[in-house]
C-alpha positions in Angstrom: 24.5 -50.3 -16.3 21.4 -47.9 -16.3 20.3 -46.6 -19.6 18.3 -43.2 -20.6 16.7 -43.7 -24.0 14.6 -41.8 -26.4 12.7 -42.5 -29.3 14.6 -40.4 -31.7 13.6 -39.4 -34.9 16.0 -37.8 -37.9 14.8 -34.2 -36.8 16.0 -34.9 -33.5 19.1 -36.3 -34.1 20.7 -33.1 -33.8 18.6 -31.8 -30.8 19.6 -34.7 -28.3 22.2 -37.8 -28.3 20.9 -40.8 -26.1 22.8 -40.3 -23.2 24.1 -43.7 -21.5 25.2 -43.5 -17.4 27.6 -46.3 -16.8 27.8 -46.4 -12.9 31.0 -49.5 -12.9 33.7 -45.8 -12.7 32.0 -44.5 -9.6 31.4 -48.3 -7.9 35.3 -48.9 -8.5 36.4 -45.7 -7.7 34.3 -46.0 -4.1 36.0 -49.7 -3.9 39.1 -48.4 -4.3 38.7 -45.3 -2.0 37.4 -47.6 0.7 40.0 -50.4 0.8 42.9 -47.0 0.6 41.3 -45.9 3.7 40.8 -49.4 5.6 44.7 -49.5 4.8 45.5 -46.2 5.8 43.8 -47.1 9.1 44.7 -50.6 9.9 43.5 -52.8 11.9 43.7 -53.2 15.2 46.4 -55.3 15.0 48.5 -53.3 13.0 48.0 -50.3 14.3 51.1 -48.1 16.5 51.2 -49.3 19.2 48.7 -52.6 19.7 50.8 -55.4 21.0 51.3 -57.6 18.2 49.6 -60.9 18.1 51.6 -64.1 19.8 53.2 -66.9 17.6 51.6 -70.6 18.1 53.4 -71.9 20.9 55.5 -75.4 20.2 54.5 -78.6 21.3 57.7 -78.3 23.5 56.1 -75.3 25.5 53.1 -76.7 26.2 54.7 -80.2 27.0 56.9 -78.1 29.9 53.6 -76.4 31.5 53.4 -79.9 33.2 56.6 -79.5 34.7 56.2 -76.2 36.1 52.6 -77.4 37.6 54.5 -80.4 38.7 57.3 -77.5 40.7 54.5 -76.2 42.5 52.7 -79.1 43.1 56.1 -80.8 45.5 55.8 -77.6 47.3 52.8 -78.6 48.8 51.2 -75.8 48.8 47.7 -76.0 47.6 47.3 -72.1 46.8 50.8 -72.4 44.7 48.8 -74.8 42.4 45.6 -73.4 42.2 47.8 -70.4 40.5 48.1 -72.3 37.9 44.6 -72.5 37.8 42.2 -69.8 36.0 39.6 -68.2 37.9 36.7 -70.1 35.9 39.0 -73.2 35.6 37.8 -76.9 36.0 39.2 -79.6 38.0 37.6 -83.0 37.7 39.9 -84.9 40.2 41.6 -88.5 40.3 40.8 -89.0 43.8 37.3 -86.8 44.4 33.9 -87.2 42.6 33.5 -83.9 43.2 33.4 -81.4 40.6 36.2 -78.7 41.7 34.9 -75.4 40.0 35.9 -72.4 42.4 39.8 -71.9 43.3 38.6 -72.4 46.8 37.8 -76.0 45.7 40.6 -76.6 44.0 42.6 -75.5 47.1 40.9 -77.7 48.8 41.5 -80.9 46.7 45.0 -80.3 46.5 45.1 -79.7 50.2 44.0 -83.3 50.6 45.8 -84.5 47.9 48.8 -83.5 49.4 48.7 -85.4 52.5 50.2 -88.1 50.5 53.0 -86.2 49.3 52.6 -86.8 45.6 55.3 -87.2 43.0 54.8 -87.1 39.4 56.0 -88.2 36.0 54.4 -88.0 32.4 54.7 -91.5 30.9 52.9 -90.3 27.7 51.8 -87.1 26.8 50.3 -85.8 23.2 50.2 -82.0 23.0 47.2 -80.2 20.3 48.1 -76.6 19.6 44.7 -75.1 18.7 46.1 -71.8 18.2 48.3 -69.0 19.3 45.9 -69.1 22.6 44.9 -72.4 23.6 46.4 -76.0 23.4 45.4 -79.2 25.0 48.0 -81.7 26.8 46.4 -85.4 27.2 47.6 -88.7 28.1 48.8 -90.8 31.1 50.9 -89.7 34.4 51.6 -91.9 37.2 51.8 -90.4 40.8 54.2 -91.9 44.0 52.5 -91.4 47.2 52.5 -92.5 50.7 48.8 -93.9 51.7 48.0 -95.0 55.2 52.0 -95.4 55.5 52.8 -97.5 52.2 53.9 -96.2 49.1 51.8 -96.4 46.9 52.0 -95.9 42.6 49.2 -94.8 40.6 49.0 -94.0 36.8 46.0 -92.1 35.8 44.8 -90.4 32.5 44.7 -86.7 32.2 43.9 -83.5 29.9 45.3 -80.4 30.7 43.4 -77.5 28.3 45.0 -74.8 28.8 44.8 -71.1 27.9 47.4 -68.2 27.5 45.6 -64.8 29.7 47.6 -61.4 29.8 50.5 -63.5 28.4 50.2 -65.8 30.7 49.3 -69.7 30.2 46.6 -71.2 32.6 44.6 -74.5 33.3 41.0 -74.0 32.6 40.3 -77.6 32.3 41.6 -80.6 33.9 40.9 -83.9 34.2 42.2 -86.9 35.8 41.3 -90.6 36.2 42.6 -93.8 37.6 43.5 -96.1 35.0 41.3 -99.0 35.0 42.5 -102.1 36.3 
């Protein structure tokens, strides 16, 4: 609150009445002005036309990514995986020590990893939602394959992250390891 004051005397009590400015009306008025127009507008998210923002997925969805990685991976085709792959995705491999960064090296791991003609199962999985966008699958698979002419069974640990681009969900992380023995 800003005050004007003068010394007044009785003679000039009828001349001038100290005048007092109380600037809350205008700052409340400007508030209220303001937060009409932000309303008026919206935000990007609800103005026409802007898609509207994506619920959480369930634990369910991101549980079944597996399964459809898992399709594409019995078709042994190493570019059908690396779909599921994002361009800047991650893949730190059971059976490589090579860091797979590029889908070129990606396709290349699976091509090799295919030669066995892997089959795959989740024994236990534990699914993080981290938000509408982004969720994490980790626990332990085991994979059926046919090494120098045996079957062979191997469980492993793994993390999927994964991450939904232009509606669509992709790996941009994943890790597997051989379970100790």
């Amino acid at each position: 609150m800003a005050f004007q004051s003068s010394a007044l005397t009785e003679s000039d009590s009828t001349k001038q009445v100290p005048q007092v400015h109380n600037s809350r009306p205008l700052l409340t008025s400007s508030l209220a002005i303001a937060a009409l127009l932000v309303a008026a507008c919206g935000t990007p998210s609800t103005q026409p036309g802007a898609a509207p923002k994506p619920a959480p997925p369930t634990k369910e969805e991101i549980a079944g990514l597996f399964s459809a990685w898992h399709r594409s991976l019995v078709t042994y085709d190493p570019q059908v995986v690396a779909d599921h792959y994002a361009p800047d995705a991650v893949l730190l491999p059971t059976l490589s020590d090579q860091v797979r960064s590029t889908r070129e090296e990606i396709v290349d791991y699976f091509d090799h990893f295919m030669e066995g003609h892997p089959t795959g199962e989740i024994l236990r999985s534990l699914v993080s939602v981290l938000d509408e966008d982004t969720a994490v699958d980790t626990g332990v698979y085991r994979f059926n394959l046919d090494r120098n002419g045996a079957k062979e069974s191997m469980d492993a640990r793994y993390t999927f992250v994964y991450e939904r681009r232009g509606g669509k969900w992709l790996i941009v992380t994943h890790h597997s390891s051989a379970m100790p023995v």
